[in-house]
N, C-alpha and C positions, 0 to 999 in steps of 0.2 A: 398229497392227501394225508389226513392227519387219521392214523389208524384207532378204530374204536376200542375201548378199553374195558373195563371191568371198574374200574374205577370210576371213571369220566361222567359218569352220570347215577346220580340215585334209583331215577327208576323212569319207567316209560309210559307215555299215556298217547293213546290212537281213539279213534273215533271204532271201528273194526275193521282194523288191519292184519289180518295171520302173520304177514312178514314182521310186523314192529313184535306182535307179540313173542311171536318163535325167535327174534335175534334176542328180546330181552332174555326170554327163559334158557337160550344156551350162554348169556354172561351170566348168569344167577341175579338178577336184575327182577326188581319188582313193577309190573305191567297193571292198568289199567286201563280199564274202556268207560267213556262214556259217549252213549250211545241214545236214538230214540227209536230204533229199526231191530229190533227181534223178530220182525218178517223177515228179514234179510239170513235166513238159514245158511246157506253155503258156509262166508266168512264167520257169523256168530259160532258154526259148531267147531271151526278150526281156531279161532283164538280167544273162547271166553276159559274153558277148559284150563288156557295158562293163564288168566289172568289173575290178579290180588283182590281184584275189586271191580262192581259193573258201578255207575253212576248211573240214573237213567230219568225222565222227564217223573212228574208224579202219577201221570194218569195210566202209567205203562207199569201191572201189577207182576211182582216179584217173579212168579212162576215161567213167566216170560221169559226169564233169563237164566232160573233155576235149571229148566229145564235141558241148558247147555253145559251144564258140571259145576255152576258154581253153589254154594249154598245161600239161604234167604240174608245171612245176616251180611252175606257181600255185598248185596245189593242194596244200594242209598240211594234216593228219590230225592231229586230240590223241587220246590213248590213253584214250576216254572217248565215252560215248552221253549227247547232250543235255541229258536229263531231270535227269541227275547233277548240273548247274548249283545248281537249286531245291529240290534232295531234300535238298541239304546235307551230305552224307554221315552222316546222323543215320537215316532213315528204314528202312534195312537192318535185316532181324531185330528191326524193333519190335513184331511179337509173332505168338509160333506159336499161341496156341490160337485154338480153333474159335467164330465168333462168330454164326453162325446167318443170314449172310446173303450175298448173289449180288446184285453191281453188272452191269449193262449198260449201256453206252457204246455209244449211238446212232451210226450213218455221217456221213459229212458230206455231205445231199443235195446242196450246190452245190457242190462241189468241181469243179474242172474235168476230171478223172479217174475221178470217179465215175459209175459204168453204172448207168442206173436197172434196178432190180431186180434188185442184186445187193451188198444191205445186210443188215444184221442185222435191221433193220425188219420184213423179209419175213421172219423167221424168227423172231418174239416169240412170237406167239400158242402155238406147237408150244414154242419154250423155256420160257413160264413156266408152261404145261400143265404139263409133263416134270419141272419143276423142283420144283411143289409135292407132282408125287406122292413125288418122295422124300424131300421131308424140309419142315419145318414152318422156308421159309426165309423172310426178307423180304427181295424183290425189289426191286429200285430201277431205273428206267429216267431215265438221265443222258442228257437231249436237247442241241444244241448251238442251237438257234434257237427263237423263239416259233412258228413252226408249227409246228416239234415237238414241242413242248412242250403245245401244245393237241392235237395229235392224238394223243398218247401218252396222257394226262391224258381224251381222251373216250374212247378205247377199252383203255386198261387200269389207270383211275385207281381202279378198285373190287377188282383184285387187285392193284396194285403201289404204289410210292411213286414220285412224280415230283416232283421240286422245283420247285419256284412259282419261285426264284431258282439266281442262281451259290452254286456252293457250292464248299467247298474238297476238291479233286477229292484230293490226299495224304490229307488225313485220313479220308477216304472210305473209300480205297483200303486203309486201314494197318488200320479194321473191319471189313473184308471177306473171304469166305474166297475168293471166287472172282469174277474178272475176267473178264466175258465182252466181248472190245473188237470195238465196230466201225469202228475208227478205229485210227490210231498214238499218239498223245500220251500216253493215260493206262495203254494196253496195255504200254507201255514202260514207264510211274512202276511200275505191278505188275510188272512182269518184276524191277527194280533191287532192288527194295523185298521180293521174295524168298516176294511172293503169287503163288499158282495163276491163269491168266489163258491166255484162249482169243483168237489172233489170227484173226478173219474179216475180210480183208479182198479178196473174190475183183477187185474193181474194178482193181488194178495190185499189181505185183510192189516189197516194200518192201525196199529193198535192207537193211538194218538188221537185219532179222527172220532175211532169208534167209540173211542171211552171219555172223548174230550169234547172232541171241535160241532161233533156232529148232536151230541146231547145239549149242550150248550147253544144252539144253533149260530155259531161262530164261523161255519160251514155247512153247506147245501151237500147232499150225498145223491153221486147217480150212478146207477150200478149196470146200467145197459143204455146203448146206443139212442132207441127211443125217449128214456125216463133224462138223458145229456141234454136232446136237443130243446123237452119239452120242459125243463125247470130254466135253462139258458132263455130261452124266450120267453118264460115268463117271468123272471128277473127284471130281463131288460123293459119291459110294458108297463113295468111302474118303479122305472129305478131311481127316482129320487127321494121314495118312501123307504126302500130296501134300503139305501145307504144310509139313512139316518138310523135306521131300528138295526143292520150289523153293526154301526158307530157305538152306538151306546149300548150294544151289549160286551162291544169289543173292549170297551174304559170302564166296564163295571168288572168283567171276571180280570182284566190285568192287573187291578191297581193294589191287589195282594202278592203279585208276583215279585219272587227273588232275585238276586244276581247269583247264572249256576255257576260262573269262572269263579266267584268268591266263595260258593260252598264246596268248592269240587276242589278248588286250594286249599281250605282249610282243614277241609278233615282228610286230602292226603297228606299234610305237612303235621295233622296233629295225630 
C-alpha cells in the first residue's frame, strides 16, 4: 500500500464526507464539497466548517450552507440539479408512451434524518392494493439494502417485482409511467427525464424539491400517507395526459442547464 502524502494530491473533493474532509485538513490539503443535501445536518456540520469551498445545485440558497461555517462567497451555484451529471443530457423526452408499469423507490432506513415511521414503506401494502385496482400495472419495489430487500421480497414478492440485484435505476426510470420516490436520487432522475413521479419524503424538508422541482411542477409533493396514496391514483387515472404535460415541462426548464463537472473543474483549477 502506497502511503498518502502531503504532496500526492492538490486537494480533495467529496460529495459530504467528514473522513475525506478531516484527512485533508490534517495534510494541510485543500477540501471541497459539492453537495445538493444541506438537510443532511449530522455530516454537513462535521465537514463544511474545513472545507475551501461548497459547490451546490442553483436552487439551494447560500444560507443553507453558510449556516455550517462557511461564508456566502464559498459558496458557488451551477445552473443545473445533480442528476443532469449522469442523465447525459440524452434521457429527456425518451419516450411519452404508456408502458404499464409503477416503480417505487424505497426510503433510506439509516439515513441519519430519517424518522422511523415515516417512509413509503409504511405505505406499500394500501399503494400497491390501490394501484392494481386500477390498472393491470407491474409494480417494482427498488430497495436500497439487503434487509430490504429481503423484507420487501417476503412480504410483497407474490404481487410485486423486487430485484435480487443493482439495477440500472435510468433505464428503469425511462420504462416507467410513474415514479413513486421515497427518497431524492432517482425522484430527481424522474423529474429531469420528464416522468410523472411522487416526492414522499415527510422525514426532512429537501431544499431542491421545495425551491425547484415542486414549483416548477417537475414533481408532485405528498406530505402524509393519505395526500401518497390519493395523488398516486390520480396520476395513474389519466396517465397518458400526465406524461406528456411532465415531458414537456421537463425539455422546457432543462434545455438551459449546465455541465456541473465542467464548472465545478474550472473554477477549482482557476
Amino acid at each position: 500500500m502506497i502511503p498518502l502524502v502531503k504532496s500526492s494530491f492538490d486537494f480533495s473533493l467529496s460529495f459530504l464526507s467528514p473522513e475525506a474532509a478531516r484527512v485533508a485538513f490534517g495534510l494541510g490539503m485543500k477540501h471541497y464539497i459539492c453537495s445538493d443535501s444541506p438537510h443532511a445536518n449530522a455530516p454537513s456540520r462535521l465537514c463544511v466548517p474545513l472545507s475551501k469551498g461548497v459547490f451546490t445545485p442553483f436552487p439551494i440558497q447560500k444560507d443553507r450552507w453558510t449556516q455550517y461555517g462557511v461564508i456566502s462567497a464559498q459558496v458557488q451555484k451551477y445552473h443545473a440539479l445533480d442528476p443532469w451529471v449522469w442523465l447525459g443530457f440524452s434521457k429527456v423526452g425518451a419516450s411519452r408512451k404508456v408502458h404499464g408499469r409503477v416503480l417505487i423507490r424505497l426510503e433510506e432506513w439509516f439515513a441519519s434524518y430519517f424518522r422511523k415511521g415515516m417512509g413509503v414503506s409504511d405505505v406499500v401494502s394500501k399503494l400497491v392494493a390501490g394501484i392494481r385496482r386500477i390498472g393491470d400495472y407491474e409494480i417494482t419495489l427498488v430497495p436500497r439494502y439487503d434487509d430490504q430487500r429481503q423484507w420487501a421480497t417476503k412480504k410483497f414478492g407474490k404481487l410485486c417485482v423486487v430485484p435480487k440485484t443493482t439495477i440500472d435505476g435510468v433505464e428503469a426510470i425511462a420504462r416507467t409511467d410513474l415514479l413513486v420516490g421515497g427518497g431524492a436520487t432517482m425522484t430527481q432522475e424522474a423529474a429531469l427525464m420528464g416522468v410523472p413521479n411522487i416526492s414522499y419524503f415527510p422525514s426532512a424538508e429537501l431544499d431542491v424539491f421545495s425551491n425547484y422541482y415542486f414549483p416548477k411542477k417537475l414533481s408532485v409533493e405528498a406530505s402524509t400517507p393519505t395526500e401518497l396514496l390519493d395523488k398516486t391514483f390520480s396520476l395513474l387515472k389519466n396517465i397518458e395526459q400526465t406524461k406528456n404535460e411532465f415531458m414537456t415541462r421537463a425539455e422546457e426548464e432543462t434545455k438551459t442547464f449546465e455541465d456541473p463537472v465542467k464548472f465545478v473543474y474550472d473554477k477549482v483549477l482557476n
